[in-house]
Structure formats: structure tokens, C-alpha cells
N, C-alpha and C positions, 0 to 999 in steps of 0.2 A: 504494500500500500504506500503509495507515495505521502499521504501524510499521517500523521502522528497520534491520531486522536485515540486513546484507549478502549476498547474495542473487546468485550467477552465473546469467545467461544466455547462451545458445548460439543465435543466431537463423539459421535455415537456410528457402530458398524457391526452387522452379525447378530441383530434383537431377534431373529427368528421366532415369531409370535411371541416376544417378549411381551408379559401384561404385567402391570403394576401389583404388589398383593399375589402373586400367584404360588401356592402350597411349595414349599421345599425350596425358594431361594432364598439365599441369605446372602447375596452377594451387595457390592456396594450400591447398584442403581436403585435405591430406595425415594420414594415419597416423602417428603415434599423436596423437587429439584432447586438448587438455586439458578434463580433467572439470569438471564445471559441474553446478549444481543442477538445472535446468531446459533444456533443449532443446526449443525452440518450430521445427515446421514448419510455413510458411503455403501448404503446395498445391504442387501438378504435383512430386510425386512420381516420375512417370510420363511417359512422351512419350505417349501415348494410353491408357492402362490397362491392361486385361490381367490375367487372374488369377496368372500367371509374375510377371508385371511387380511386382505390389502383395507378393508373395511374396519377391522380390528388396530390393526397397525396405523389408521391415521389418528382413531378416536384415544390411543396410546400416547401418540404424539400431540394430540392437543392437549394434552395434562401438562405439556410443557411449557413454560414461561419462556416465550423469546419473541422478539420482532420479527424475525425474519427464520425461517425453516427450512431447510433445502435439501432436498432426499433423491438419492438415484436406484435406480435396480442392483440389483445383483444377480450372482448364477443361479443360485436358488428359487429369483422368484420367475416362473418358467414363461408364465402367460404376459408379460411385461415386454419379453422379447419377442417380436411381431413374426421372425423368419422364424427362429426357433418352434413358437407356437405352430405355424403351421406346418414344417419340416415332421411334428413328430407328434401330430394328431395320433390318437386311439380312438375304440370305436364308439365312446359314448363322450369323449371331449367336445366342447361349442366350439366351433372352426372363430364362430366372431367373439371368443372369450380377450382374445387382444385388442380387441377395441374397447371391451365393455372394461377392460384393466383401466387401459388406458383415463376412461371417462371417468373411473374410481379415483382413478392418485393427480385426476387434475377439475375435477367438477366441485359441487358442492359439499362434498363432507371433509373434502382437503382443502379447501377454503377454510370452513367453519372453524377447524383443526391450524388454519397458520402454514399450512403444507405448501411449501409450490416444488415440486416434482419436475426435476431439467432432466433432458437427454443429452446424447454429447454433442460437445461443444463449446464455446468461451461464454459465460454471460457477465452481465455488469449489475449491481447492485448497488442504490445508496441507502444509508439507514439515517434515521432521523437525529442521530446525533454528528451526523456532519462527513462520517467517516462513508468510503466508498470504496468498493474492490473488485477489480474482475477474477473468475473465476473458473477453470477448463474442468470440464465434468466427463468421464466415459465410465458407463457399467461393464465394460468390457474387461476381459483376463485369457490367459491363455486358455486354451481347452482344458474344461479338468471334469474328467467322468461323466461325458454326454449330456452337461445340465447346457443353461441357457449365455446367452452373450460370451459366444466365445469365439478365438480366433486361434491359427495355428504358430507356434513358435518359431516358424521363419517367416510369420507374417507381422509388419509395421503397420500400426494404428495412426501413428502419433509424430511420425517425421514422413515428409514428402521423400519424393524416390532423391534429392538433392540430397536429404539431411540425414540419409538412412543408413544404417551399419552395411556395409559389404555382404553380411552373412545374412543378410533379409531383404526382403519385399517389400516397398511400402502398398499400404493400400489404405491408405488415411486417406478419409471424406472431412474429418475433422478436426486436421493435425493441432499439434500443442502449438499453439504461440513462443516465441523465444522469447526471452530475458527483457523485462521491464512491459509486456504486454500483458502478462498474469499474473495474479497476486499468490493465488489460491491455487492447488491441484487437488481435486476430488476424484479419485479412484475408488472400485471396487476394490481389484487386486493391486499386492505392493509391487514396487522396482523390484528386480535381481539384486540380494547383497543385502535390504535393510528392512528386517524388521518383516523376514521373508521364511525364515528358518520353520524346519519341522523335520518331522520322523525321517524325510527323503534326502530332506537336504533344503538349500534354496529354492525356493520354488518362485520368483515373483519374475517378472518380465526383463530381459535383458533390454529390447525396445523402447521400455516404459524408463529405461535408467538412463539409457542414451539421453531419451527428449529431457527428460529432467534435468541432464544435467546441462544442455541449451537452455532452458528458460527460467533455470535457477528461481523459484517460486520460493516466497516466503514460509509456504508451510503445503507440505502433501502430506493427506491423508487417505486411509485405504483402510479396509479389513481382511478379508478373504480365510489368508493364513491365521485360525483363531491362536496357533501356538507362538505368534508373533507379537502380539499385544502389549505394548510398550511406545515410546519416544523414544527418538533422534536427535542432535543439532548435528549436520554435517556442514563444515568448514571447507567451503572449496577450495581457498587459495590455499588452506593447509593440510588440505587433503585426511580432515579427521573426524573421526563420529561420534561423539561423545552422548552418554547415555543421560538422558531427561528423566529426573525424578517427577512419578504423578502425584499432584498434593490432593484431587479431589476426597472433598468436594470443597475444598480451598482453590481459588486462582492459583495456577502455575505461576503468572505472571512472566516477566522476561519480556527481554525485546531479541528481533532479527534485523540482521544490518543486508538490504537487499542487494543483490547481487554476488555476496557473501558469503551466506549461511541460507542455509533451509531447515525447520522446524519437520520433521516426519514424525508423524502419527497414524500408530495401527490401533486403531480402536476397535476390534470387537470384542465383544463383552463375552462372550461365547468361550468354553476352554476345548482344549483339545478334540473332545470327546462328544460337542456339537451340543453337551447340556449344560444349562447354565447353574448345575449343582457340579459335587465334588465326583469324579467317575468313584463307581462303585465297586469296579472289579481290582484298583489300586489296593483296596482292604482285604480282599482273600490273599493268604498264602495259600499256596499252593497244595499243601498237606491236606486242610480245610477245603478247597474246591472239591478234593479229590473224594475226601470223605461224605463230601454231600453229594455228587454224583451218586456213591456206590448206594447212601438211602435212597434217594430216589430209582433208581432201577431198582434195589430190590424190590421197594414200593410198588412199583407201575408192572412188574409182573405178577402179581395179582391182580392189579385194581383191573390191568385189561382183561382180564379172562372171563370181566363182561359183556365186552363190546364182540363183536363177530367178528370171522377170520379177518376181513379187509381191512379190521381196523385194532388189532393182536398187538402182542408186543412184539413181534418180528418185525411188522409196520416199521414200529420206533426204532429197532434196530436199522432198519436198513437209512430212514430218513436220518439217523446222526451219522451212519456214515457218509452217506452221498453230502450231510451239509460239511462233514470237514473235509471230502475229496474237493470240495467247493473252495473252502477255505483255504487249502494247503494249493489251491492252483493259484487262488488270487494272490494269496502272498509270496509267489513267483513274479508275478506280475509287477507285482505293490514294490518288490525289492529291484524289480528291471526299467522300474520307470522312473523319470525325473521328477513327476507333479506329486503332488499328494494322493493318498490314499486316503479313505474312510479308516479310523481307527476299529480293528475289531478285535472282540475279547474270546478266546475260545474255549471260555467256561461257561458265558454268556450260550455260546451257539449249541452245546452240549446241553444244557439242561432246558432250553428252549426247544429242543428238538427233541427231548425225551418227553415234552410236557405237553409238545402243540398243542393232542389230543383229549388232554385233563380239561373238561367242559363243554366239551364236543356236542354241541344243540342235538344231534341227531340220538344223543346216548343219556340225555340228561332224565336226573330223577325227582321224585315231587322236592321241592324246596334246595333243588342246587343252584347257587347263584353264579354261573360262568364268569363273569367279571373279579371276582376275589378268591377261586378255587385255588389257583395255581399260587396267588400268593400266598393266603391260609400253608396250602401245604409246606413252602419252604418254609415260611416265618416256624412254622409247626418241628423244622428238623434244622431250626434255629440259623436260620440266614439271615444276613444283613437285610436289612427293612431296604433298601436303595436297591438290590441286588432282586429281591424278591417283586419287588415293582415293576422291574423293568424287563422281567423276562416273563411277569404274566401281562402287562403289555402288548409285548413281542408275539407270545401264544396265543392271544386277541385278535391279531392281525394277519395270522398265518390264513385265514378258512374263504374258500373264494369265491363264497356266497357273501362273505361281506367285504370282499374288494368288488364285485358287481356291485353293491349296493351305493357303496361311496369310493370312487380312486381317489379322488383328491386325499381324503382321511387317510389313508395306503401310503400314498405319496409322503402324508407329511409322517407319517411312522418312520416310515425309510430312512428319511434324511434324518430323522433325530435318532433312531436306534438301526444302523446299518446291517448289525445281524440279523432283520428279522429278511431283509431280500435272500439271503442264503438258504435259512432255516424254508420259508416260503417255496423257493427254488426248490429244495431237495424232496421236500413235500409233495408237491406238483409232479415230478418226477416219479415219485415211488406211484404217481399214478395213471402212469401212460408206460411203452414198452411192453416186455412181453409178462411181467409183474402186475401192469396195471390190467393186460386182458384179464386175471386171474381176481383180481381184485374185483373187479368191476361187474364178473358174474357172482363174488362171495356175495357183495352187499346185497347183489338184485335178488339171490334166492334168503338172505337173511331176513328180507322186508316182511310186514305185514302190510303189504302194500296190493289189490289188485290191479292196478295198471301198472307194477313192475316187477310182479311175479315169475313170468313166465320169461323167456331168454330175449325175446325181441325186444324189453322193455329195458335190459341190460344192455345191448347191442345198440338203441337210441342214444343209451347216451356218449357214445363216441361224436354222435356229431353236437349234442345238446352241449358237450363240456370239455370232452378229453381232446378233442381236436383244438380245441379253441389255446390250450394251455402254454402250447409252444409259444406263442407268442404275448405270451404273460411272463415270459422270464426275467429275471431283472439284473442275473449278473453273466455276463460273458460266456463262462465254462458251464452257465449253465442254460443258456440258450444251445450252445454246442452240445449238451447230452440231450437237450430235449429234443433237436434236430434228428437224432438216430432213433430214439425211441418213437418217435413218431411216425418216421418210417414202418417201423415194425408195427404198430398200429393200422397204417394205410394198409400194409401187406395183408393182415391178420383180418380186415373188413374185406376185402377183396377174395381172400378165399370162404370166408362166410359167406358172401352174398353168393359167390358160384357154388356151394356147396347146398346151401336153402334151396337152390331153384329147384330140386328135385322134389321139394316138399308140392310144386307146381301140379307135377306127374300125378301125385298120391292125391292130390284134391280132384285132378281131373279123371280121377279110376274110381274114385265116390261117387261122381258126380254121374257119371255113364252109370255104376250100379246103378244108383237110385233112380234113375232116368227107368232102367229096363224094369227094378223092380214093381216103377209105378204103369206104367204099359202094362 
């Protein structure tokens, strides 16, 4: 800012349907905020979007005191990004849900709220005590795990093909301004090098460090990386990064000398682990996981020996293995790749997958409440209250008559508990292949059901369900297994339907008797 006038900022990143008041946080974003001129949000808003979601998240932000409010997307919030949205429609998504986003984060309730909602690009602001700033905003980041606003790591946003590193492309519509044109840099995702770190390594844009360090901006902020959450002061002429103590909810205070120094801030409030309590799996050792696994299998080989074969405890055996053949392929992946990964726990994915089935609607009895069975039972064989939440959660989520009912609620499980895509995955799988043909006739002759008594009623639901499942997958390796299995599926209808036709024969040899016997 070229002048001097003192000037409060509020910098917030990664609120993922954060709500004021909500059960189990104890972190510092408490009620009542101190007011500030400016309240800068850099993205994920949202744990997946949603138009409830963006709707929540302004009427959150208008609890806040400030003049001036300024909020961009992130990867997370999916329906914000207009390409993205329709690149990767499913079959029950509103093709025009990116416009009606759109009219949410910029009509009447982000009014009311203080909201104004920029895309990329420079804008200019004055606030009524005199002070005035421009500022360069993009929700963009490198690609990281098929979500939204993203670009490829030899692809330039942010310098023209003049100003671009050799090792890239530019493809800026709305490159950074250089030095003394912007005051402000608002990112979703951080530079390469600062305030970028995590499990993989750096992960922030090497592109993104280049333009930064052309327009030398007073202060950049960004979130993305939650394990980066901290300040900067980088020293150009002396080439040094000195670490910024946070005083909130006291003024930092401090001044930047422009052209000089740049203020970086990773504000997401989010930790590692995408929850904004303490990760739960940090408290087991390892002795302790192990010994509650072994209760629980003992447990569950009883409890199932009331459910019918399709749904045994051989079930469970095979679904925790296929979820950690799951696991054990991803974290090949997770270890070969430069971006971040989803952190996952594999006691989490183990006893969520020995559990799925504890509450199963189809098996429940007078006075079971499916929503707290699975927690009751660990709390029961003494687990951590955090641990036993989030894995009957997870088992809530797994059954897929209730991702029919609602994806978005699916969606936003996913991004906050990443095992439950795995646990899901493996699931799905145990029920197509030449297991699920097996499966699929147990349940249909287990019914007291008469329209799915008889085999044809078993045989419907290849197209009613099992078909549809492949592309329900949600990790990698396990789109790839369902791929095969579903082959074996088509193969397996194919010789059914050629093998029925014969039943054709036999109705037209009744049909002739009864013919003669009535002559």
C-alpha cells in the first residue's frame, strides 16, 4: 500500500463448514471475533460445496465484524469451479448447480453477510478510513487428487509466456501484476519453498514463487497445505525468511517496507488431518489398536451368524482385506508422488471395515439405533470417544442406498474422513465379481420377500445396482479392481440369459400340451 494509514487484517483459509459453537472444537476461532477492517478468505470454505454448504459458510461469515470481506474458492468447493463442475457431472448432479453457486457467494445472502466473492484477477479497494489496496486473487493450485480449480505443474497461471520459467507454459488469462501494481496476493494454494511443507515434501507452486517474486506484494496469503499454517517475513534483498510469531487474537502488528519484504501467510485453521479437533488415531499405540481389533473380530463373529450368508463374517473378512490391498497400493502412490496425499490411518480403515455392517437397516432389530451402535460398541471395549466417533461415522457412510439418497453428504464424509472412500470401495467390490454373483443369489433366497424370491429377482439386480457400482468408485486401485470384476459380471449375465432361453422351449411344450389336452 503506498500509504500508511493502519489498517486491521483478519486472514482466515480451510473453514470447511466451519460453524461457530460446533461440538468438539476447542481451537482458537472462538466467538466473539475482534473486528478488523478487512477479513481476507483464501478458499475451501467448504468440505466439497454444496449449495446448503456455500449458504452456511456466508451466514458464518457474517458473524464477523469487518468492512470489507473478500472470499475466493478453493479445490474443495467443486460447484464454484464452472469447467470442473461440468467436466465431472454424475448422474443425479444439476448440470446449472455452477451458476446457482455462483448467485449464492455473490447475491443476497453475501450481501447481507459483508461477502463480496472475487475470481481471479487484480481488484482495487478503498475502505473508509482512507486506506486503499489492490489486490491479485486466483483459486487456483496445482492439480491435487481430481478436486476443483486446478492446473498442471508445467503449466503458468500467473507470468505471460515473456515472464515464465523455461520449465513451463504460461497460460495466464490473468497474470500477477509486477512490483508496485499489487499490494495484496490472495491464493488458495502457497509458492514452492514457504509455508508449503507436509508428509510429501513441498508441495506449493514453483510458478506461483517465480511471479511473487516479480511483484514483491506486501503480504501473500494462501491455505491449501493445512500442515503449513504459520507466517513469513521474506527479505528479498537478503535473501531471508524469518519466522512470524501469531499473537491472535492480539494485533500482530508490524510494518512491511514495499519492494523489500513480503508478509506470507498460510492461514488454514484446518490440521493435518482435514479436522479441526486433535487427530484421534495420534492417541492409540499401537499394542492398544491391536488389542481392540482382536475384540472386535472376536465380537463380530458371533454377532454375524445372524445376518445371512451375503452378509457372514467372511463378508468382513474379505472387505478389510481388499480395503488394505487398497491402502497398501495408495501409499505406493502417496510415496511416488510430489503433491499431497489425504492422510490415512490404518486402524481407522481396519475396524471401519470390520464394522461397516454393525447397523445394517436391512438386519436391524426392535429398538436398535444404527446411528450410535458402532460407537456404543467400541466406547463398550473402551476406545477413545474421538476414535469411536469417527469410525461409526465412516460405517454410516459406507451403504449405497444412502449415497443414492444424498452424494453431496458422501462427498462431504470423504473429504473430512478419507478412509471411509477405501473402506466404501472395498465394500462395493466384495459385491460384484464372481463373489458378488454368489452373494447376490445368498441375499435373494435369504428374503422374505415375494418379488425376490425366486432367481430372476436376484438376477434384476445386476442391472438395478451391481452394474451401476463401477463407477461409484472413488479411489484409483479401486476403480481398477472394479473394472475386472465387472467384466466377470457382464460375462456371468451373458451366459445366464443364453442358458434361460431354454426355459422358452419348456413353456412352449406346456403350452402345445394344454393346447391338445383342451381339443
Amino acid at each position: 500500500m503506498v500509504n500508511t494509514i493502519p489498517t486491521r487484517f483478519l486472514i482466515l483459509s480451510d473453514t470447511h463448514n466451519f460453524e461457530f459453537d460446533q461440538p468438539g472444537y476447542t481451537g482458537p476461532l472462538q466467538s466473539p471475533i475482534p473486528a478488523v477492517d478487512v477479513l481476507i478468505h483464501c478458499g475451501d470454505p467448504t468440505m466439497c460445496g454444496g449449495l446448503s454448504a456455500y449458504k452456511k459458510c456466508l451466514r458464518m461469515l457474517g458473524s464477523f465484524e469487518a468492512e470489507l470481506k473478500l472470499v475466493i474458492a478453493g479445490n474443495h468447493d467443486l460447484s464454484l469451479d464452472g469447467m470442473y463442475w461440468q467436466n465431472n457431472l454424475e448422474e443425479d448432479d444439476d448440470p446449472d448447480e455452477h451458476q446457482r453457486a455462483i448467485d449464492i457467494m455473490t447475491g443476497p445472502l453475501a450481501k447481507e453477510a459483508g461477502v463480496t466473492y472475487l475470481e481471479e484477477g487484480t481488484h482495487a479497494f478503498f475502505l473508509n478510513n482512507g486506506a486503499k489496496f489492490n489486490i491479485y486473487v486466483s483459486a487456483y493450485q496445482p492439480e491435487f487428487g481430481g478436486w476443483a480449480f486446478p492446473y498442471e505443474r508445467t503449466e503458468d497461471r500467473y507470468n505471460t509466456s515473456d515472464q515464465t520459467r523455461k520449465e513451463a507454459a504460461s497460460i495466464a488469462k490473468n497474470p500477477l501484476p509486477s512490483f508496485s501494481e499489487v499490494d495484496i496476493v490472495m491464493t488458495h494454494g502457497p509458492p514452492h519453498g514457504i509455508l508449503d511443507e507436509c508428509d510429501q515434501g513441498h508441495a506449493g507452486c514453483e510458478n506461483m514463487l517465480h511471479a511473487i517474486k516479480r511483484a514483491k506484494p506486501l503480504m501473500h496469503c494462501f491455505g491449501h497445505i493445512h500442515e503449513g499454517y504459520g507466517a513469513k517475513m521474506v527479505k528479498w534483498d537478503e535473501d531471508r525468511c524469518d519466522e512470524i510469531h501469531n499473537d491472535y487474537p492480539r494485533a500482530s502488528g508490524g510494518s512491511v517496507t514495499p519492494g523489500r519484504e513480503t508478509l506470507f501467510l498460510n492461514a488454514a485453521i484446518m490440521d493435518g488431518n482435514n479436522t479441526s479437533s486433535s487427530p484421534c488415531q495420534s492417541i492409540m499405540r499401537v499394542a492398544e489398536a491391536q488389542e481392540l481389533i482382536t475384540k472386535v473380530a472376536v465380537y463380530l463373529e458371533t454377532y454375524m451368524k445372524k445376518y445371512d450368508g451375503s452378509h457372514d463374517f467372511h463378508h468382513l473378512e474379505r472387505v478389510l482385506g481388499l480395503s488394505h490391498a487398497i491402502y497398501e497400493e495408495l501409499k505406493t502412490t502417496k510415496s511416488a508422488s510430489s503433491v499431497p496425499q489425504p492422510a490415512l490411518d490404518p486402524t481407522i480403515i481396519t475396524l471401519s471395515a470390520l464394522l461397516h455392517d454393525v447397523g445394517d437397516r436391512k438386519y436391524l432389530r426392535k429398538g436398535d439405533d444404527p446411528s450410535i451402535m458402532v460407537r456404543d460398541l467400541l466406547l463398550g471395549f473402551s476406545a477413545e470417544q474421538g476414535l469411536a466417533e469417527k469410525v461409526q461415522i465412516i460405517c454410516s457412510g459406507v451403504s449405497y442406498s444412502s449415497e443414492i439418497k444424498d452424494r453431496d453428504h458422501v462427498r462431504t464424509l470423504i473429504a473430512q474422513y478419507p478412509e471411509l472412500a477405501i473402506v466404501q470401495d472395498a465394500d462395493r467390490l466384495d459385491a460384484i465379481g464372481a463373489v458378488g454373483v454368489g452373494r447376490v443369489f445368498a441375499y435373494g433366497g435369504a428374503l422374505v420377500d415375494p418379488n425376490r424370491q425366486d432367481m430372476e429377482g436376484s438376477i434384476a439386480m445386476f442391472e438395478i445396482k451391481l452394474f451401476k457400482l463401477e463407477g461409484m468408485m472413488k479411489t484409483e486401485p479401486g476403480r481398477q479392481m472394479a473394472k475386472e470384476r465387472i467384466a466377470i459380471l457382464r460375462t456371468f449375465r451373458k451366459w445366464w440369459d443364453k442358458e434361460v432361453k431354454v426355459a422358452d422351449l419348456g413353456a412352449a411344450i406346456l403350452s402345445s400340451a394344454s393346447q391338445s389336452h383342451t381339443e
